[in-house]
N, C-alpha and C positions, 0 to 999 in steps of 0.2 A: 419784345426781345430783338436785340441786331440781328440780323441774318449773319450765318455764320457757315452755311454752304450755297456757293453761288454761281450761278453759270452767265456766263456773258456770249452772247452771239456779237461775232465778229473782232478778228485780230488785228485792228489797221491802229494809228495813232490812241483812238478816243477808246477802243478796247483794253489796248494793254498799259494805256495808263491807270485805266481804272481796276486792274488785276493787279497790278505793281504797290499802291495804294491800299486794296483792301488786304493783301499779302502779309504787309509791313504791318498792319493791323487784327493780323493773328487770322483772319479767315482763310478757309480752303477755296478755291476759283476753281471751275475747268471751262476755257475757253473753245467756241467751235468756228472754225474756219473754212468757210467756203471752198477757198482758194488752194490752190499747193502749196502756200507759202503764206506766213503773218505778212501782214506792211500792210494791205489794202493798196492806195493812189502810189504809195512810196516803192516804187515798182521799178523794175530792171531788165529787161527783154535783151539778151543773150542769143546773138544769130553766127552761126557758122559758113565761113565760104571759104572753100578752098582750104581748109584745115586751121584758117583764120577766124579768129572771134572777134564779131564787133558787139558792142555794147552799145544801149540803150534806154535814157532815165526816160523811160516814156506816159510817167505819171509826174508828181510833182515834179516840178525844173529846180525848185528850191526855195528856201526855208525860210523864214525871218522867224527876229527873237524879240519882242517885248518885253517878258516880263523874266526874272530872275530865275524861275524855272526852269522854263524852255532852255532860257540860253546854259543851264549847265547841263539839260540833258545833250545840246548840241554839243558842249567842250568834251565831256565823259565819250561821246561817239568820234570824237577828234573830229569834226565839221571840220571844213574850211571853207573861206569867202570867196565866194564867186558871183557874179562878175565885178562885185564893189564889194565895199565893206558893211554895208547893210543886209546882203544876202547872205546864204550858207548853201552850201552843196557835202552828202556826204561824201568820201572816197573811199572806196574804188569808185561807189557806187552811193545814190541814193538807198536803196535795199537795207544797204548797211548799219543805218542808221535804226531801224524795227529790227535788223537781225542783233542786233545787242539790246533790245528793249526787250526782245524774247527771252531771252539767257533764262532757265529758270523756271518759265509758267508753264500750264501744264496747258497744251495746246490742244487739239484735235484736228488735223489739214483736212482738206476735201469732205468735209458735213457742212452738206446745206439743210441747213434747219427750215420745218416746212410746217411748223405748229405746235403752238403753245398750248397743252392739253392739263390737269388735275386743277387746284383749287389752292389761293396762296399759304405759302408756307410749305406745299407738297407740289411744286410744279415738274409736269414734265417735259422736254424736249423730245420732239420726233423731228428725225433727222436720215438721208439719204447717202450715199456715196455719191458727190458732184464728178467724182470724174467717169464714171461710168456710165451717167443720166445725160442723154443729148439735150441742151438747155432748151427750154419752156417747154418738154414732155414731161407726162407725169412719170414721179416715178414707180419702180416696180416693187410690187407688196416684199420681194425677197433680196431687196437693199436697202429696205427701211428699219432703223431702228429706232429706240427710243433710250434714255437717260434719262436721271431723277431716282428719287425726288429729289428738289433744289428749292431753299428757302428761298430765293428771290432771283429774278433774270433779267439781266441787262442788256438792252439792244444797243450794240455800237455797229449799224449800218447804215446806211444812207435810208436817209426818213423814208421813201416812196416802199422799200422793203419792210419796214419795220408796219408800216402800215397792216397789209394781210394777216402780219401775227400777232400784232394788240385787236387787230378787230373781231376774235370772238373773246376770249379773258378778260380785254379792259376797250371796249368799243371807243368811254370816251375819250380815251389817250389818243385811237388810233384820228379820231376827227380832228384834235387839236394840230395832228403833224399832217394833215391836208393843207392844211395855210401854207407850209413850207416848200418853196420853190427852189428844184435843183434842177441845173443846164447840164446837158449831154455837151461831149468832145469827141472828134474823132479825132486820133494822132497818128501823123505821119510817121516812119521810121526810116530815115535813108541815108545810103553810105553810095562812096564818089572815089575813084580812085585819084582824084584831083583835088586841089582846093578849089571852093567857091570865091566868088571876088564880094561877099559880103563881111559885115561887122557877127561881131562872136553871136550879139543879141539882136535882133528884133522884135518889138511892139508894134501892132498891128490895128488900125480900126479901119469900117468900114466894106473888108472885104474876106476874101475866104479863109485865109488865114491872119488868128489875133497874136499866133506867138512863133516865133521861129530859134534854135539856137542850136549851135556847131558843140553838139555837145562833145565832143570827142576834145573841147578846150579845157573842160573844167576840172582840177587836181585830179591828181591820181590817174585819169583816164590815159589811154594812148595818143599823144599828139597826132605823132603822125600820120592818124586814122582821117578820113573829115567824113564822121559822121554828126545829123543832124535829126533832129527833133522837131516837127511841125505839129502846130494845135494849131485847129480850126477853129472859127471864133462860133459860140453859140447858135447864132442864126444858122448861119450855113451848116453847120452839123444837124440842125433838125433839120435843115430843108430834105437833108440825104441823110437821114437816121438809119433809115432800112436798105440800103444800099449795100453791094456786097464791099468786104474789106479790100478785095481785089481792085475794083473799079474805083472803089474812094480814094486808095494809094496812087491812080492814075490822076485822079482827079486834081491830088492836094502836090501832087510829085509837077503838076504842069502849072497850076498855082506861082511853085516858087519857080520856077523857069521864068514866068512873067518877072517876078521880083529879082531875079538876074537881071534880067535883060539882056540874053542870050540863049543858046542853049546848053543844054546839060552835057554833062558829061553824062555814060552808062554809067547806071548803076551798079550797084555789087550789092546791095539791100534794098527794099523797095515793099516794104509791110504797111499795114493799116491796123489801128487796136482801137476798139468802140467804148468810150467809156462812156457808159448812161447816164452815172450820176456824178459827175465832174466837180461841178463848180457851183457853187450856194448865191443864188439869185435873193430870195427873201429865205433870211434866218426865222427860227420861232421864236428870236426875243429875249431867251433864259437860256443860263446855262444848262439846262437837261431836264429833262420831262420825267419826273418822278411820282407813283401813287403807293406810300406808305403801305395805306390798309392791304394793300394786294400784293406790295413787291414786283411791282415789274416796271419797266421805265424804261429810256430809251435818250441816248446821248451820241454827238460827232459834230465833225466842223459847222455842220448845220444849223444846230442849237444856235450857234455866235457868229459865226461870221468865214469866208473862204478862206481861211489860213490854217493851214497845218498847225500851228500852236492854237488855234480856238480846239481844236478836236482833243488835243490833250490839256487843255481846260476843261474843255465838258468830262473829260474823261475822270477828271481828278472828282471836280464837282457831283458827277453821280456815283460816285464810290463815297464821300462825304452826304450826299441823300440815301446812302445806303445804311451809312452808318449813325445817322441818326434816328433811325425807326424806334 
């Protein structure tokens, strides 16, 4: 029998396309989000100074479209191109782009889902209030709840998470996504009351920072902000994984001072944000990790490949192994 009530962990790209999808084919979803907000990476960090807002895309920089899908969820969101015509950026904001993919589904913000408990066909979700659990304590027995039953559960989170909660239900799912290699990012977030004397975009190898960009150029934002975006390149984010957010914005904020080749002007923003599971090093190969007999599976950019459009490929593709049971 299809599953026909279903719960999916995680709202970022590969979640809510596969909610969108089974929707449209008559099933009931309730999605649960960690976070304060859907998007996952497609993220937007919002700092106030002086009664000023500057913004920043401090997860994806931006989008590309391969295949005929993608590229009309990006037209439906009004995308536009930045910095060429092969890329896309939303406006105002990245964010914007998941806050119209949401329209609609039925969400849950702040449940960190912490264990997949019953037997398939009757699965249940036990899950926490994330904003009130200081991250990597346990949480407390009197903000834990649980949900269910649910004919089937789909993981759309970065593989290393999905891990812990296929490995008591479905062990050998949880082995198959140990193959899977995802790189941590630290990003910088920084604003100038000046311009810099660099180009909109830089690519980066070899050293502390792989990506730099003046995002405060790309549609819709405020020009005459110059704020910028720094991602550290792999290596050097693990070297300083555990580092505090303070000291790594010191770190990556002196970084681009090198890459002036001058000094800065002060700052007026000056943050650090840890993304652990950034960027998809070794995919698993397939569009999404699905086991019929049991209902549970587990899909994201991961599955295929670093690209925001792989994540809602797999997202599509495990809502199509959902519905072929």
């Amino acid at each position: 029998m299809v599953p026909q009530n279903i719960a999916i962990v995680g709202a970022g790209l590969a979640g809510m396309a596969c909610a969108k999808t089974l929707e449209a084919h008559g099933a009931r979803v309730r999605l649960f989000e960690k976070s304060r907000r859907p998007g996952g990476r497609m993220a937007t960090r919002r700092v106030e100074v002086d009664g000023v807002t500057h913004a920043f895309d401090h997860g994806a920089q931006y989008l590309t479209a391969r295949g005929a899908h993608f590229a009309a969820v990006l037209e439906v969101t009004k995308s536009m191109n930045w910095p060429d015509e092969k890329r896309w950026v939303g406006q105002p904001n990245m964010a914007i782009i998941c806050r119209g993919l949401a329209d609609g589904l039925d969400i849950t913000v702040n449940r960190h889902v912490v264990e997949i408990t019953g037997s398939p066909g009757a699965w249940m979700l036990r899950h926490h209030d994330s904003a009130l659990v200081t991250p990597g304590a346990p949480s407390p027995d009197a903000a834990t709840a649980e949900d269910g039953p649910f004919d089937a559960v789909a993981l759309a989170i970065p593989s290393p998470q999905a891990i812990p909660l296929l490995a008591g239900p479905a062990p050998h799912l949880a082995h198959v996504l140990e193959g899977v290699v995802m790189a941590p990012c630290w990003t910088l977030m920084v604003a100038f009351p000046t311009r810099l004397p660099l180009q909109d975009t830089l690519r980066l190898t070899g050293g502390p920072i792989g990506w730099a960009a003046r995002d405060s150029s790309k549609p819709g934002r405020n020009a005459q902000q110059e704020n910028w975006v720094v991602q550290a390149s792999p290596a050097w984010t693990r070297e300083h994984l555990e580092r505090r957010p303070a000291e790594v914005a010191l770190l990556l904020r002196d970084a681009l001072e090198k890459l002036v080749g001058q000094p800065l002007p002060p700052t007026l923003v000056c943050l650090a944000h840890r993304w652990r599971y950034a960027l998809v090093e070794k995919p698993l190969g397939a569009p999404c990790l699905w086991d019929p007999a049991l209902g549970l599976g587990a899909g994201g950019d991961w599955a295929i490949d670093a690209r925001a459009e792989a994540a809602v490929d797999s997202g599509a593709a495990m809502a199509a192994a959902i519905r072929r049971e």
